[in-house]
N, C-alpha and C positions, 0 to 999 in steps of 0.2 A: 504494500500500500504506500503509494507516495507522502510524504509531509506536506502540513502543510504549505512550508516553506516552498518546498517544490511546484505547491499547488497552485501557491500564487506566483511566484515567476512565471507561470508560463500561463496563467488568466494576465497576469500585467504585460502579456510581449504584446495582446493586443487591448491595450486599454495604456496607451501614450500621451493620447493629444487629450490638452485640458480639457476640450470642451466636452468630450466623448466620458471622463472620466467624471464629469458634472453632472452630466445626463445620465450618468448610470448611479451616482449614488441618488438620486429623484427617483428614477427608474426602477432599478432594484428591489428597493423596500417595498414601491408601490405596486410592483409586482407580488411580490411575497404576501403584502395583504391583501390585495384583491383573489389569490389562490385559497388563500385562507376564508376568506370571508365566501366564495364561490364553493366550498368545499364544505364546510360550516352549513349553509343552507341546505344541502343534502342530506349528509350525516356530520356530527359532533362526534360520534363515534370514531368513523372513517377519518375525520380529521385530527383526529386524538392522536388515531394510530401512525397515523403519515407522520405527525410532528416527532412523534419519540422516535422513530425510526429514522428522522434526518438528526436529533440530536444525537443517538447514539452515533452518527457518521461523525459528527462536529464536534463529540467528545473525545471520539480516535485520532481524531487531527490535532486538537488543543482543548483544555478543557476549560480554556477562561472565556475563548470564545464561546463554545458551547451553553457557559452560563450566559454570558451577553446577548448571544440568540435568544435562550430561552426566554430571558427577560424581556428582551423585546417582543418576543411571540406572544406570550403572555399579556405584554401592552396592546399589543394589535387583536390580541384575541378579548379582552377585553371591549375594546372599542368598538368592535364587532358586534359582541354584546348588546352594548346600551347606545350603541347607532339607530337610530331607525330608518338604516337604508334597505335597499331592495336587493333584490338579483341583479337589477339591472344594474346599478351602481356599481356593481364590482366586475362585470363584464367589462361596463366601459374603461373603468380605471385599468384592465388587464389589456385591453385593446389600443389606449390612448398611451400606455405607458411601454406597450412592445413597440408602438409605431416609436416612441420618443427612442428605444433603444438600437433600434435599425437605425433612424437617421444618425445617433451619436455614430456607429461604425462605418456609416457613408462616409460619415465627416473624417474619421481613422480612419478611411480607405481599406479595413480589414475583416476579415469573415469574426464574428459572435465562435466564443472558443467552445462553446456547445456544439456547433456544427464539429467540430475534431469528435467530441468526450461530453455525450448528456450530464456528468457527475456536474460538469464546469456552473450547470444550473442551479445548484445545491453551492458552488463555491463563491459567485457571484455576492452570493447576501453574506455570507463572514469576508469577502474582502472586503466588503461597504460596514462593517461593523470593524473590522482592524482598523479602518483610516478613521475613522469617526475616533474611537479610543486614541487611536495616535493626534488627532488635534485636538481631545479635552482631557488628555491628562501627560504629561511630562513624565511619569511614572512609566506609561505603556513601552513596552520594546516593540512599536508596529514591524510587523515584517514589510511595509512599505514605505520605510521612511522616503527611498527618492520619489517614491512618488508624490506622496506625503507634502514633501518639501515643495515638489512644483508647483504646487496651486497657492 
């Protein structure tokens, strides 16, 4: 099983240019909760099981991320909650927020590292959860500090 470290080098060779890496931490999150919130409406069960089963992935890789996820999922699963949105809301957010993330990679001129390795779907939201820790806290050792640094 690759590290995480590894996992993000090579999700980072194609997420370079600012803007693309802007769009994706928008993106990303809002992806995860629209999946969440779409999935949710179905079954709470089904979405139970999905989440523990991507945290145990994210605990094999690191386990501070894993709790930073979870806390966030928890947040969003919350919101979800006492939102009184629809199905549709979470469609659109999931459709509005794919098209934001093709154009960030038109802008990178690079193919989405999912098209290599579906896992990279699952790696996207802990890289947007490393940069986020690496610019509010001094403490974190992000594994992308150059990226980190460019913006």
């Amino acid at each position: 099983m690759k590290t995480v470290n590894e996992w993000f080098d090579e999700y980072s060779e194609s997420h370079q240019n600012k803007t693309n890496k802007l769009i994706h931490w928008v993106c990303v999150p809002t992806i995860y909760f629209s999946i969440l919130g779409i999935l949710a409406h179905f079954s709470v069960l089904l979405t139970a099981l999905l989440v523990i089963m991507a945290m145990i992935f994210y605990a094999r890789l690191d386990i501070v991320l894993a709790i930073a996820m979870a806390a966030l999922t928890l947040l969003m699963s919350w919101l979800i909650f006492i939102l009184p949105a629809g199905f549709g809301l979470y469609i659109a957010l999931f459709v509005i927020a794919w098209i934001g993330q093709f154009y960030g990679h038109k802008i990178e001129g690079k193919k989405p590292s999912f098209f290599k390795d579906l896992q990279f779907l699952l790696i996207g939201p802990i890289w947007c959860v490393d940069a986020y820790l690496g610019k509010v806290s001094s403490k974190w050792n992000s594994r992308q500090k150059s990226q980190i640094a460019s913006i």
